[in-house]
C-alpha positions in Angstrom: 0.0 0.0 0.0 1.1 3.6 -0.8 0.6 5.8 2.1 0.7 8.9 0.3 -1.9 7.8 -2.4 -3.9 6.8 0.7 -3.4 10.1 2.3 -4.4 11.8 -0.5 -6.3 10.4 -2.8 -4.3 11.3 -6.1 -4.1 9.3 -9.1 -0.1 9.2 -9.3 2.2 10.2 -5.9 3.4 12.9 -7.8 3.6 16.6 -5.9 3.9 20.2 -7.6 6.1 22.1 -5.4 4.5 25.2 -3.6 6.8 27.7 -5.6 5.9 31.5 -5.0 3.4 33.6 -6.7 3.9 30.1 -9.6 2.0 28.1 -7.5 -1.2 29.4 -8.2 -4.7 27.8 -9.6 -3.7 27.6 -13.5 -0.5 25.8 -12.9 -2.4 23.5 -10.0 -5.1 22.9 -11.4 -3.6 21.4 -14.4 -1.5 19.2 -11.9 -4.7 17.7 -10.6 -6.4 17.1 -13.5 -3.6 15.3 -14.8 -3.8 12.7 -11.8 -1.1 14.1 -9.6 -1.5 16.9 -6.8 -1.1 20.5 -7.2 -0.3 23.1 -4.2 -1.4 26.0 -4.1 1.5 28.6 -2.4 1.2 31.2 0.3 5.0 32.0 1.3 4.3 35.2 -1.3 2.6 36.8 1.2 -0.6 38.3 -0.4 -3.0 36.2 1.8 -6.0 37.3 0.2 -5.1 36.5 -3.4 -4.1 32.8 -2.1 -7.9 33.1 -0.5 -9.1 33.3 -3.9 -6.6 30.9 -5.7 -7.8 28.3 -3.3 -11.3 29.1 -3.7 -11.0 28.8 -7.4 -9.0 25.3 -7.2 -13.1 23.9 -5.9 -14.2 25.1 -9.3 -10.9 24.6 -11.7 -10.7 20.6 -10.6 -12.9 18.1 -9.0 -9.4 16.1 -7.6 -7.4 16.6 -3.9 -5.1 19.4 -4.1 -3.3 20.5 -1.4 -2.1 24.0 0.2 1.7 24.9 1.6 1.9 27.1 4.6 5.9 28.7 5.2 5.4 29.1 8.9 8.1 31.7 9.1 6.5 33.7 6.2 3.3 34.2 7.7 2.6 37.2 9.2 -0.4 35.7 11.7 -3.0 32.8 12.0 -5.1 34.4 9.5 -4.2 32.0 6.6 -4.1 29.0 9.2 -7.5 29.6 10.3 -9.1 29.9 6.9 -7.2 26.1 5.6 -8.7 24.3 8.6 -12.4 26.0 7.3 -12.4 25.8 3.5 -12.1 22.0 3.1 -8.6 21.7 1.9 -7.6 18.0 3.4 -3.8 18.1 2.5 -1.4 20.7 3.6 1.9 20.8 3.6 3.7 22.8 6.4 7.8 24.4 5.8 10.2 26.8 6.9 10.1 26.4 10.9 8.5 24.0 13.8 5.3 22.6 12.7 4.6 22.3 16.4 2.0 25.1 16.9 -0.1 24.4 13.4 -0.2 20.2 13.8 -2.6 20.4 16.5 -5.0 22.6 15.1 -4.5 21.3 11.2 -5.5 17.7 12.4 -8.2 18.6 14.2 -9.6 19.9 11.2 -9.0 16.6 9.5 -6.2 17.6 7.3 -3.6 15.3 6.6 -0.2 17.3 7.4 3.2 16.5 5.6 6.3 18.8 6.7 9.0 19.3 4.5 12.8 18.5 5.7 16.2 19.3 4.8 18.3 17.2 7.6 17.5 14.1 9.4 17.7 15.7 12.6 14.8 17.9 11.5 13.0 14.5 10.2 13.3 13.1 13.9 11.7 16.3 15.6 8.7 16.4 13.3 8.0 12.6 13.5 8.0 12.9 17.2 5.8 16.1 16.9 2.8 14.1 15.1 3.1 14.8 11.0 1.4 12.2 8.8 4.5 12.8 6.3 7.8 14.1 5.3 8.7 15.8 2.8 12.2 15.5 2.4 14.5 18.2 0.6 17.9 17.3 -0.6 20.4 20.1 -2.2 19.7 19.7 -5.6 16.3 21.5 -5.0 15.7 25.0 -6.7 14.6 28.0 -4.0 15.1 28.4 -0.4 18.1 26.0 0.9 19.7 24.9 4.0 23.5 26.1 3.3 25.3 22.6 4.6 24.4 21.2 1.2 23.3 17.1 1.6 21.8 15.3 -1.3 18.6 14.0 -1.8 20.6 10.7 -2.7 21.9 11.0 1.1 19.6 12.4 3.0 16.1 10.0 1.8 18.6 6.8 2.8 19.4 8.5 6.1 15.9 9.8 7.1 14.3 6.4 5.8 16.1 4.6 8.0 15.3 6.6 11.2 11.4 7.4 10.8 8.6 5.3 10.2 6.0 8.0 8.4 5.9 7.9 4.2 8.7 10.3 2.3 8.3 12.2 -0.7 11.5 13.0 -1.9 12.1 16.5 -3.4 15.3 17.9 -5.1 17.1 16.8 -8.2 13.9 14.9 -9.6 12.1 15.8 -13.0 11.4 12.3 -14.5 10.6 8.7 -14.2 14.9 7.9 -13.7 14.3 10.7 -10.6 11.3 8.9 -9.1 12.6 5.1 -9.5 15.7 6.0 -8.1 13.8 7.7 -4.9 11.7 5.1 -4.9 14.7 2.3 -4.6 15.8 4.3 -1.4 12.3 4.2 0.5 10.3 7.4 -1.3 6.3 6.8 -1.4 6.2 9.8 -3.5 8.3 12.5 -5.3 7.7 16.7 -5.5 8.8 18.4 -8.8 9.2 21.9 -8.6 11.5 23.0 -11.8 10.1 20.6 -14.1 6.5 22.3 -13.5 7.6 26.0 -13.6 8.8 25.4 -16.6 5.6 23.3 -18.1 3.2 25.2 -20.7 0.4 25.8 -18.0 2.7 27.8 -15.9 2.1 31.2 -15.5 6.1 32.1 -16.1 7.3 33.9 -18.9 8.4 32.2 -21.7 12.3 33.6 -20.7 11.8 32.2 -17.5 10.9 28.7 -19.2 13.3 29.1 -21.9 16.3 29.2 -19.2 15.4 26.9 -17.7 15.6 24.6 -20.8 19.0 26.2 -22.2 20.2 25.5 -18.6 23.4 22.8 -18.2 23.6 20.4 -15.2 25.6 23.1 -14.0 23.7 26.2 -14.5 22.5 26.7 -10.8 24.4 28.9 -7.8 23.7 28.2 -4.5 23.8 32.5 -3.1 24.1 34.1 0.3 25.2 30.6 2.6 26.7 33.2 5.2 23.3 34.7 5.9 19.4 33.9 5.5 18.1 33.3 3.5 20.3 30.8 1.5 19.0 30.0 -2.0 19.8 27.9 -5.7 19.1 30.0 -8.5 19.8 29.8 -12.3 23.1 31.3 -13.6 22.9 35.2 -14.9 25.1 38.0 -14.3 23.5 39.1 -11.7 23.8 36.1 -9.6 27.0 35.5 -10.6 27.7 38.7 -9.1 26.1 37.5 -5.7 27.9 34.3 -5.6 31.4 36.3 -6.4 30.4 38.9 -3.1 29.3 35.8 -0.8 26.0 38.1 0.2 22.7 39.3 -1.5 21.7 42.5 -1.6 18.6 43.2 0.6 16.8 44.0 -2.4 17.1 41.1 -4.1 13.5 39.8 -4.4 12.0 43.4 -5.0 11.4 42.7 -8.6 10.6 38.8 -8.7 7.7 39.4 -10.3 9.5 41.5 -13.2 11.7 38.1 -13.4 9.0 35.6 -13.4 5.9 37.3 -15.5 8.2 39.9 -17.1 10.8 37.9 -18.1 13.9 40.4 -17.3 15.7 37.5 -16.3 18.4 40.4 -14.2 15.2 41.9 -12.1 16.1 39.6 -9.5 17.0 35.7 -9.0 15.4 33.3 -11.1 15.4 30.3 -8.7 15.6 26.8 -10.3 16.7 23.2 -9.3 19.8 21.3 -10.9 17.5 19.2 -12.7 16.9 22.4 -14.8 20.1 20.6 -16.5 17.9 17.6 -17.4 15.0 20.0 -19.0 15.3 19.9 -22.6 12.1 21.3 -23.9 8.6 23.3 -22.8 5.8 20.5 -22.0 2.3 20.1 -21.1 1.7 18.9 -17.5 -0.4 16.0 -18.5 2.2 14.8 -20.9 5.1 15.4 -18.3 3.4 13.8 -15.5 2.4 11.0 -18.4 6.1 10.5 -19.3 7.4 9.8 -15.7 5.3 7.7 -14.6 5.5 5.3 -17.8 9.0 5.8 -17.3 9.2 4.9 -14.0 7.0 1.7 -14.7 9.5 0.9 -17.5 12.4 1.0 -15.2 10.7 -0.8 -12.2 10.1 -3.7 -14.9 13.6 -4.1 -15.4 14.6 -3.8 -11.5 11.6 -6.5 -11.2 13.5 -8.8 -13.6 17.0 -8.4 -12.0 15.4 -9.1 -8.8 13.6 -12.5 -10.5 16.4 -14.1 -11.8 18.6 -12.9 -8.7 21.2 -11.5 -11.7 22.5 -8.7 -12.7 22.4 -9.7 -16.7 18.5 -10.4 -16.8 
């Protein structure tokens, strides 16, 4: 049995990441439809726009979706009172303690998975009562812990400490990316890049085309003496941040102008390594479509190494 399937009801354990002001109804809602879970995001801050992205996810798709709440981003309780009274029943919980929401999130009968970048942090929030983890190695695009551990490290350490289901997040944007996290104890995986950079995104086409022209080494990691520390896609002006160690207070004051504008030097366009495995614009359903035949392909062959206990079958 897949936990996370039973948790939430999906189609295919398959997550869209809860990216800023990207992670709105459009791009969701096509997420859904297409048999996998959308997120709707709220780290940006404009509460009552999520209100209504939320509100319009009931209308957009008849599947689960879920909601992301950045517990250090938000300013009060005003967005956790309104997910534990509009019927959302998946939420998952990031950036600080999950301590304080758990209690009032179950009691509201919403499934709660918290997402992870060290094992330590694992431990505490499996003691503190999440249904889920949601476990985010290095290779992910956005906010970062600065001592760097891969998602290829940290799912086999975390996996073999905590009971609940993982999804893994980080460095994943096919069926190769899910088999693999799947070998090392994943119920599920999260794709962040690889669905900002779909057709149904709301990006500009400069943000997606980036993306796509992006090598496996077209990401900096910025600003891991201070907070907060990031991965964003190689330009001039983040390989100006990298070279000075710190960014500039104002460096999200024009995100907007980066991500629906598509001045790619307004501020940091954040992206995963596996922007380096991107070769082309999709639709969600056919990118959700491709991993998971992909990942049944390569399962199929592990299946028939594991039958005839060789390693030439």
């Amino acid at each position: 049995m897949n936990r996370f399937l039973s948790h939430t009801g999906v189609k295919y354990p398959i997550i869209q990441a809860p990216m800023g002001w990207i992670a709105r109804s459009q791009l969701a809602s096509s997420v859904c439809n297409a048999g996998a879970l959308g997120i709707i995001e709220t780290s940006s801050g404009e509460t009552e726009a999520c209100k209504a992205e939320i509100e319009k996810m009931f209308t957009l798709t008849d599947s689960p979706f879920g909601v992301n709440l950045p517990i250090l981003f938000l300013r009060d309780d005003t967005m956790l009172k309104y997910i534990c009274e509009s019927g959302v029943k998946f939420v998952t919980t990031s950036a600080g303690s999950p301590k304080k929401f758990i209690g009032p999130l179950k009691d509201a009968g919403i499934v709660v998975y918290h997402a992870v970048p060290t094992l330590e942090a694992a431990i505490k929030c499996e003691d503190a009562g999440v249904d889920g983890l949601v476990v985010e190695g290095a290779e992910g695009g956005g906010f970062k812990n600065p001592e760097e551990v891969s998602t290829l490290v940290l799912l086999q350490a975390i996996r073999e400490r905590v009971e609940v289901p993982l999804v893994a997040a980080g460095g994943i944007c096919d069926g190769r990316g899910m088999a693999a996290a799947f070998a090392l104890g994943a119920e599920a995986i999260q794709m962040g890049t690889r669905f900002v950079s779909a057709e149904e995104s709301p990006v500009h086409a400069n943000y997606k085309q980036a993306i796509v022209d992006a090598q496996t080494t077209g990401t900096h990691v910025l600003n891991k003496k201070s907070t907060p520390c990031i991965r964003a896609l190689k330009t001039e002006r983040t390989r100006n941040i990298y070279e000075d160690g710190l960014m500039p207070p104002d460096t999200f004051a024009k995100i907007q102008d980066l991500y629906f504008g598509g001045d790619m030097e307004a501020s940091v366009g954040l992206a995963g390594q596996s922007a380096g495995l991107i070769n082309s614009v999709e639709p969600v359903e056919s990118i959700i479509n491709q991993t998971v035949e992909q990942f049944f392909e390569i399962a199929g062959r592990m299946t028939r190494f594991a039958a005839g206990r060789s390693f030439d079958s």
